[in-house]
C-alpha positions in Angstrom: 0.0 0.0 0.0 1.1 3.6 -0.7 -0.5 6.9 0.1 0.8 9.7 -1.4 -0.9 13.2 0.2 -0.6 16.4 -0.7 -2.2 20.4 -1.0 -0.5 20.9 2.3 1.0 24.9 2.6 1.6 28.2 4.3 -1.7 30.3 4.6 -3.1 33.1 6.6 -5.5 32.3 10.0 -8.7 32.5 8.3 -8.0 30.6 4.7 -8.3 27.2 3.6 -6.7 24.6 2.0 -7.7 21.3 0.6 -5.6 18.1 1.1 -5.4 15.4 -1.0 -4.2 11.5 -0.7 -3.9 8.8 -3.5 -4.0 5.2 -2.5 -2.1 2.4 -4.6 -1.9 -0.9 -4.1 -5.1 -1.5 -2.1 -9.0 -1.8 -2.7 -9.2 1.6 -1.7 -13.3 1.3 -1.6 -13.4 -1.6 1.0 -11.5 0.5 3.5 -12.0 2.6 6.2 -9.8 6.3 5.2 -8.7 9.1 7.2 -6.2 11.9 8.0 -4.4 12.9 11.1 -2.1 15.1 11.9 1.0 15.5 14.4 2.0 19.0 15.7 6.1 19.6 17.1 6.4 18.4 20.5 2.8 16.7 20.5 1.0 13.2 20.1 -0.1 12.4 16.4 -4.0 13.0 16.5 -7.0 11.6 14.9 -8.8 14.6 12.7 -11.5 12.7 10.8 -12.2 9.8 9.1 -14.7 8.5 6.7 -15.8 4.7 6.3 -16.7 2.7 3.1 -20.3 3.7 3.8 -19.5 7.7 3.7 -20.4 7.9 7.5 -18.1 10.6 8.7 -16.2 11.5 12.3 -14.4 14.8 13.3 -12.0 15.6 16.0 -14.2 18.2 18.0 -11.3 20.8 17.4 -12.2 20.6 13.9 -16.0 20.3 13.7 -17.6 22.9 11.3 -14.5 23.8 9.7 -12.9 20.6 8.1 -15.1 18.2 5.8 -13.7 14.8 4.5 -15.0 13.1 1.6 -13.6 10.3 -1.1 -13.8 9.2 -4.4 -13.6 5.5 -4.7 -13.2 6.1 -8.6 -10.0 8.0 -8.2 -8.9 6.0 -4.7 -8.7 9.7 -3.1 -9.6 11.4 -0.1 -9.6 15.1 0.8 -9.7 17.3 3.7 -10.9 20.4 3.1 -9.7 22.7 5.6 -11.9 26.6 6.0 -11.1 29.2 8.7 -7.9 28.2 9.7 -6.6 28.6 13.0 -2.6 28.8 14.2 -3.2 25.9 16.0 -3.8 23.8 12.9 -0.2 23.8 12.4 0.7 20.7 11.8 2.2 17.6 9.4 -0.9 16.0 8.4 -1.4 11.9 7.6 -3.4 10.5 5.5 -4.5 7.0 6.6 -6.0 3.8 5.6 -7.7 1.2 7.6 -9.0 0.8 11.3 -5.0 -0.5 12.4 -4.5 2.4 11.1 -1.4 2.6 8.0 -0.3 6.0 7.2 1.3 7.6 4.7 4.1 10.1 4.3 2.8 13.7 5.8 1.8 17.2 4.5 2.9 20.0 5.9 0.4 22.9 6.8 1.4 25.8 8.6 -1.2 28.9 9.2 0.2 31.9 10.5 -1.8 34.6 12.7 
């Protein structure tokens, strides 16, 4: 399996981005996909996921503002990220499956 994410950037407190995350190797439609992400000095953390039957689940530091969503025909997911905060700074892992596997990070950094 390989995930490949990307979209991550600098932006202002108040912008958005939207990430991105290809799958290979894997049935990408009979998993389970999320993203999480790991701030300096701090414990990687769950941000959302989405499951095979599109039933989503949000960190509550990112309810309102982030929405996941996948296309099983192009084995991507996205996070779209609106009104940034500082403390969304942060690599930020794609993952697949309930172990969960993750792939290499994206870097997002918003400043105030």
């Amino acid at each position: 399996v390989q995930l490949q994410a990307s979209g991550g950037g600098l932006v202002q407190a108040g912008g958005s981005l939207r990430l991105s995350c290809v799958a290979f190797g894997t049935m990408f439609s009979g998993n389970l996909m999320g993203w999480y992400r790991q701030a300096p000095g701090k414990q990687r953390e769950l941000v959302a996921t989405i499951s095979t039957g599109y039933a989503t689940n949000y960190a509550d530091s990112v309810k309102g503002r982030f929405t996941i969503s996948r296309d099983n025909a192009k084995n991507t997911v996205y996070l779209q990220m609106d009104s940034l905060k500082p403390e969304d700074t942060a690599v930020y892992y794609c993952s697949i499956g309930v172990l969960p596997y993750y792939g290499q990070g994206t870097q997002v950094t918003v400043s105030s």
